[in-house]
N, C-alpha and C positions, 0 to 999 in steps of 0.2 A: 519662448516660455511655454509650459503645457499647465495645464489648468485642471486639476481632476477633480473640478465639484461639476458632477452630473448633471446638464439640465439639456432643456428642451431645444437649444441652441445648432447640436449638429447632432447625427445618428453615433456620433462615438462621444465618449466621454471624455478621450483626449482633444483638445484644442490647440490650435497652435494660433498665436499670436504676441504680436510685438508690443509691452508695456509699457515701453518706455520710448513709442514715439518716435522711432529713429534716432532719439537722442535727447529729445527737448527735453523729456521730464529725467532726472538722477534714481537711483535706488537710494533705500532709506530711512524713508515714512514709515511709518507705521501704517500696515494697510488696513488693521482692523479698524483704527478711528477714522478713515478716510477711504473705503473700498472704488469709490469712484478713480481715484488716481489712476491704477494700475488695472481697473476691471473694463475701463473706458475701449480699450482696443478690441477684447475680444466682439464688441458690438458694432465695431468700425471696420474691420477685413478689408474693403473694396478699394478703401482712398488711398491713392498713389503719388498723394504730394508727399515729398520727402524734404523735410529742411534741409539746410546749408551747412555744411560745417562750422563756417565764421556765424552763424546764429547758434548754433550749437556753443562755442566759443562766448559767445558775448551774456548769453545767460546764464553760463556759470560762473562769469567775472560781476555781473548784478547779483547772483545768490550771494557773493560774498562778501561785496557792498551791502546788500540789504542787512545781512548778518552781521557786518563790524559797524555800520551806523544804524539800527532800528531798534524801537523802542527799548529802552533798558538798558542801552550801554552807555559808556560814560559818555563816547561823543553825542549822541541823541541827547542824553540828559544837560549836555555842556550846552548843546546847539537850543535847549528850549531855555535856559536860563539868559542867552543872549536874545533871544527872542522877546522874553519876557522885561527885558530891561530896554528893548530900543536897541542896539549896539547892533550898528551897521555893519560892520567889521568883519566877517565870519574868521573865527582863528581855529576853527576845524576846517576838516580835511571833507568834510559832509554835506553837500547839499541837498535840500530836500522839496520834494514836489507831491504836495497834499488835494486829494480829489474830491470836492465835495459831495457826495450824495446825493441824489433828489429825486428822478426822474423811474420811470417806468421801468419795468425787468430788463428788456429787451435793450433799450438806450443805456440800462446801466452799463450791460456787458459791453456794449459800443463804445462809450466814453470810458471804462476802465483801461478798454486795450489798447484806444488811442493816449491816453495819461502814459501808458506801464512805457509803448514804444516811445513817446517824449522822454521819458526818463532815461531808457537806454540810450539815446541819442546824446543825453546833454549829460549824462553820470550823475542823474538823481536817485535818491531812494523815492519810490512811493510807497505813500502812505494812505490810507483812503479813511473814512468817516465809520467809524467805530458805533454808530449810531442807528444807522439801517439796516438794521437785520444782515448785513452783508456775511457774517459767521455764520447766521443760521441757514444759509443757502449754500454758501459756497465755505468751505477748506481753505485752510490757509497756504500761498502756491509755495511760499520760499522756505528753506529746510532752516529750521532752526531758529529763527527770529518770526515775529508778526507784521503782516500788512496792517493791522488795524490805530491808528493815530493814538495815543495814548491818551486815560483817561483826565490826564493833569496838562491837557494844551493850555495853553494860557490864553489866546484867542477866541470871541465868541463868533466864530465865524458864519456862523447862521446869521447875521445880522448882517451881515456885507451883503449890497445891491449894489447897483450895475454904476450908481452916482458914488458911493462909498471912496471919501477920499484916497483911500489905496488900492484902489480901480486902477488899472495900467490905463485904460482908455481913459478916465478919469483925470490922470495926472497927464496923459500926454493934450487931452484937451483944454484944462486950467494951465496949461505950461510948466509945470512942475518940471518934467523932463523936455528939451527941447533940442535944436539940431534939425537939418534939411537934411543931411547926409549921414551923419555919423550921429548915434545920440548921445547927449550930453544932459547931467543935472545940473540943477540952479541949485540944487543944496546938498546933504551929504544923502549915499545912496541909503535908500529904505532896508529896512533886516528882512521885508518882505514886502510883496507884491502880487494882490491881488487879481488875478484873470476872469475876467467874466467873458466865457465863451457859447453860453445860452445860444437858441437859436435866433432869440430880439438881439441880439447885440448891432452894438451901432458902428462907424465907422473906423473912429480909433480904435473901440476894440478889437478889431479885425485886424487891424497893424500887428499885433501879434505876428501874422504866418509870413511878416516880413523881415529880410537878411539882416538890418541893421537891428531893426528891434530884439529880434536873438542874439544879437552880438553884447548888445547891452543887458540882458536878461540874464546871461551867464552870472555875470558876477550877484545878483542876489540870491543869499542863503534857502530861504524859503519861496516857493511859489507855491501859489495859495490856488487852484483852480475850482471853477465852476461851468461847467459844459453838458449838455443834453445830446451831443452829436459824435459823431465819426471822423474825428476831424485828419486823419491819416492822408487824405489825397491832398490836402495842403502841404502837407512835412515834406512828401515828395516832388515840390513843386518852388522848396526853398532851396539854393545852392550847396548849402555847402552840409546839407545831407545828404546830398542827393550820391555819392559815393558811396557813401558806409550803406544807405538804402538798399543800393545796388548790392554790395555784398550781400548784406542780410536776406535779403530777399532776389534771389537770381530770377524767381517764376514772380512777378512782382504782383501776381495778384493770391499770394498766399499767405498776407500779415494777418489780417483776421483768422484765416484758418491754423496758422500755425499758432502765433500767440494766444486765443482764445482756448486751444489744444492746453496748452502749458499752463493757463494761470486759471481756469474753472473747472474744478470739480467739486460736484455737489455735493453735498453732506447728504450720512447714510441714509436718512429717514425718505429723500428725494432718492436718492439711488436705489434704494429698497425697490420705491411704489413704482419708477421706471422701468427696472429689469423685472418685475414680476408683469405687470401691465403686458413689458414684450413677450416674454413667456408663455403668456396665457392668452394671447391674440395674435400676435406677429411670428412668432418662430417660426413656424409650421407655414405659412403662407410660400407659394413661391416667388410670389412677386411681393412687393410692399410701396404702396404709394404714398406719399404724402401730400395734406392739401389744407394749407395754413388760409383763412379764411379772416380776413379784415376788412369790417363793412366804414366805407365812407360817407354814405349817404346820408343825406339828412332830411326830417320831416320839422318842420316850424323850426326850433332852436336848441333843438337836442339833437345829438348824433345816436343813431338808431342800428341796429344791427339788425331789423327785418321785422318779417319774413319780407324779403324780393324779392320776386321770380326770377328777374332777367339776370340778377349774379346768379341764380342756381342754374339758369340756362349757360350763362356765361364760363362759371364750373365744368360743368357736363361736356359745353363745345371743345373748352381746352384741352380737357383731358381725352375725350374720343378721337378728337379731330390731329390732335399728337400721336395717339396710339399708346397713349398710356393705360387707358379704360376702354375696352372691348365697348362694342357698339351695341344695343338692344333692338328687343325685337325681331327674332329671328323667325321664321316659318318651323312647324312644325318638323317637315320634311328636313330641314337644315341642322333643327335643334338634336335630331336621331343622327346625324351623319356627322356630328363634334360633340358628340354625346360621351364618347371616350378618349378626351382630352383629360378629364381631371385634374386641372391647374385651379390652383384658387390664389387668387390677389386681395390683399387684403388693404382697406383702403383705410388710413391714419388721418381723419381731421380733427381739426382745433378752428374753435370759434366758441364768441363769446355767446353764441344761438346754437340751439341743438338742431335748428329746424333745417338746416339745409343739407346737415348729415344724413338726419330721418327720412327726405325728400331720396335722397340720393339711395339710402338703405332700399328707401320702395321701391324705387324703380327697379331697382336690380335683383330685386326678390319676386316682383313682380311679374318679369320676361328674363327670357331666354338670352343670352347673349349669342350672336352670331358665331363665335366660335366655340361653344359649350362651354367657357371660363366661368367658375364660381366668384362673384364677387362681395365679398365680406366689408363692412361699413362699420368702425369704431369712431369712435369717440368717447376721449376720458373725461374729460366736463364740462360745463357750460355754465362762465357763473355769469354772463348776461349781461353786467358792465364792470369796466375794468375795476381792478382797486386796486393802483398802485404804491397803496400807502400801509395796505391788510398784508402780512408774514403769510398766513396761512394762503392766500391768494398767490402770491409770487412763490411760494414753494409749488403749486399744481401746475402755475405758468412754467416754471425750470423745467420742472419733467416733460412737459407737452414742448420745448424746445429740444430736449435731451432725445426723446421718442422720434419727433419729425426727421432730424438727423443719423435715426436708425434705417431711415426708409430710403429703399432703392432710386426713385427720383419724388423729384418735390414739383410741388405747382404751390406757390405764393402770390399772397397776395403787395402789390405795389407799393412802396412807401412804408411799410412794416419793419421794424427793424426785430421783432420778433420771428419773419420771415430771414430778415439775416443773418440773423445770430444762427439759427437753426440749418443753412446753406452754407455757410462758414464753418462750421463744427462738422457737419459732414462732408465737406471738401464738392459737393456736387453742384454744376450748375441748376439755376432752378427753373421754371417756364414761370414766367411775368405775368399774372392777372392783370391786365391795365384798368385802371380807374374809369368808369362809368359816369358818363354825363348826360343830364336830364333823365334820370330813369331809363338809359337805353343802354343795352350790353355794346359795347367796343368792338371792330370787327377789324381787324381778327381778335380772338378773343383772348390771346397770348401770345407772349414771343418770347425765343430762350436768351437767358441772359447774357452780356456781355463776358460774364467772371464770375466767380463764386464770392467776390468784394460785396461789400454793403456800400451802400450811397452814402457822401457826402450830401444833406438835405439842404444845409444854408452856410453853402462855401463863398468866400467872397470872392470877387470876381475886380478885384484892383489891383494891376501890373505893381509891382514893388518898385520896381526899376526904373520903368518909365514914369512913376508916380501920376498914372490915368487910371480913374475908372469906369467899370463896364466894360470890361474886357473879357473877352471867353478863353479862360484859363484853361477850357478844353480843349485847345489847340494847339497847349504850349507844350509840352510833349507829348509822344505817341500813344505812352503807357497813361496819362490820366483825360477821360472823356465825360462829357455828360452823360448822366445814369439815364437807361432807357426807360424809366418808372420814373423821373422826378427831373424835368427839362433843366431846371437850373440848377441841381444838383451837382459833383463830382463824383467820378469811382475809380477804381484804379483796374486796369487791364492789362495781360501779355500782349506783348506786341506781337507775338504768334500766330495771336488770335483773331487782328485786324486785317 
């Protein structure tokens, strides 16, 4: 496709770039109510993962599920009446899998794209919570129908907790459903069932990402979930996906990247403040770094974002000591004899402190870098503590995830899933800031990641099969390992890459 709206992007005003993703996303849309959709690549050029054909295949067999059962049509509106009545029975053709809301930007995007892949696995529609600003961020992915749960659910599901009798873990630990092998009810099956997959969750509920409990699981109409997590490296880790997995994903560590590709794109007003933001900072750089900034440390009983020197040292070593960030300090004599280099790198951070940007600004305004390279220090905000509950906050967070993903390599920080979403979108590996203990910077002070995956934070670790726990599921196949950011975590890897 060529693009002939002039901007700051390349020296000609024709562009060439691919809108449709190799295939995931359809023509369509309307691109004026959604310029994100289709404007997404020309800001993407370098990433070289290409999906699958059969992923290509199976998403546009979901667009047309989601379009003959989603909101408004008869069978939705049939599927909420039986809902509404109790009536176990589904006599539609429609099952559906409902995503609660809750959690921070970055987890959202985490737990939607592990909901969306549950769906395609098991032939659910999702639906997700119409209540979280989720429209004012993000466009709607599928052509023609809505993700958003309709406003006449009959369910007050904000009220379900993790003890809430139609808790799967719930009823498998009162014995509602029982079975050592196969599972079986004591009564007739529920019209729905509740998931609570939080990071507190407790043992039964973790039976979830077991073979029998899937098998049993099919047959209810509605599943009702609740999750903070990435729960993807478990799906690959249950049998009898593990095929279709394989299809859909031949480079298996590109679900995140592909899927979050296909179903996020921000609405204008974030896509506006993004591409102008790049235009008028980033374009023109020849390099562009990214350096996602998430402070863990703590002072008495708040978590604190600074100032700390040893992360700004910790920063600076990673980035120099990789060769990402030209080194300072150079002798006069050296600074005349790369004096006509003329590169400028322009450096992209986010944090909830402006002070380590500003730190970093100085230095590098201060002295000469050793190879005469100009280094430029952005930052679009700084609102100091999170608010993941504030619209106006989580639309600056999109774009500061949207932005990171424009940048030629990234340095993140560990355990962020605002770091992943932002690595995942841009298909790049990223360099690991490791977590710092007692006030002391980590040596070395990064290391590159396994995959461009996000971590599984709180995977469970109980053989299905063998029915033992405390087993390191990082072993069980080659493609999923313990994240190098989060020991007891899961991720998922090429085996290419081991």
């Amino acid at each position: 496709m060529k693009d002939d709206i002039a901007d700051d992007l390349s020296p000609s005003a024709q562009i060439e770039y691919d809108k449709l993703l190799g295939g995931l996303l359809i023509e369509g849309f309307d691109e004026r109510s959604c310029r994100s959709r289709y404007q997404f690549a020309r800001y993407h050029r370098n990433a070289a993962r290409v999906p699958s054909a059969y992923l290509i295949e199976r998403l546009r067999r979901q667009e047309a599920l989601q379009k003959k059962c989603g909101p408004g049509t008869k069978s939705y509106n049939k599927a909420l009446k039986q809902l509404s009545s109790g009536q176990s029975i589904n006599t539609t053709d429609c099952n559906y899998l409902f995503l609660i809301i809750h959690a921070g930007l970055g987890n959202r995007m985490l737990e939607i794209t592990s909901a969306f892949l549950y769906a395609l696995l098991t032939d659910r529609i999702l639906l997700v919570d119409r209540y979280k600003e989720i429209a004012d961020i993000f466009c709607e992915p599928f052509p023609e129908t809505s993700w958003l749960i309709s406003s006449d659910f009959p369910l007050n599901y904000d009220e379900f907790t993790q003890s809430s009798p139609e808790s799967y873990g719930n009823m498998l630990r009162e014995k509602v459903i029982g079975g050592n092998t196969y599972r079986s009810l004591v009564g007739a099956r529920p019209p729905f069932v509740y998931l609570y997959l939080d990071g507190n969750y407790g043992f039964h509920d973790k039976l979830f990402y077991c073979e029998d409990d899937q098998q049993f699981l099919k047959g209810v109409p509605w599943l009702i979930m609740r999750t903070d997590m990435y729960f993807v490296p478990s799906l690959f880790l249950i049998p009898s996906y593990q095929d279709e997995l394989s299809r859909l994903f031949p480079e298996k560590d590109t679900v995140f990247h592909h899927l979050a590709r296909y179903l996020f794109h921000p609405t204008n007003d974030i896509w506006y403040s993004v591409t102008a933001y790049y235009k008028a900072y980033l374009a023109k750089a020849d390099k562009r770094v990214g350096v996602q900034i998430r402070i863990y440390e703590t002072k008495g009983i708040l978590q604190r974002n600074g100032p700390f020197p040893h992360i700004l040292e910790q920063i600076l070593s990673c980035a120099q000591n990789e060769k990402l960030l030209p080194e300072i300090g150079a002798t006069a004599e050296a600074a005349a004899v790369t004096a006509g280099k003329n590169q400028t790198i322009a450096v992209l951070t986010t944090s909830l402190s402006s002070w380590y940007s500003d730190q970093i600004r100085k230095r590098y305004s201060e002295h000469q870098t050793v190879d005469g390279t100009t280094v430029k220090v952005y930052q679009p905000s700084h609102e100091e503590y999170q608010k993941s509950k504030n619209k106006k906050h989580n639309m600056k967070a999109l774009a500061e995830i949207y932005l990171l993903s424009m940048t030629d390599v990234l340095i993140t920080s560990g355990f962020s899933t605002f770091g992943y979403a932002a690595q995942g979108l841009a298909g790049k590996t990223p360099w690991i800031l490791f977590r710092s203990t007692n006030h002391v910077a980590p040596d070395p002070a990064c290391g590159r990641g396994m995959s461009i995956e996000p971590c599984f934070h709180n995977a469970p670790f109980y053989d299905c099969k063998a029915k033992r726990d405390n087993v390191d599921l990082g072993k069980v196949v080659p493609y999923v390992r313990r994240c190098e950011d989060v020991s007891w975590g899961l991720k998922i890897v090429n085996q290419t890459q081991l």
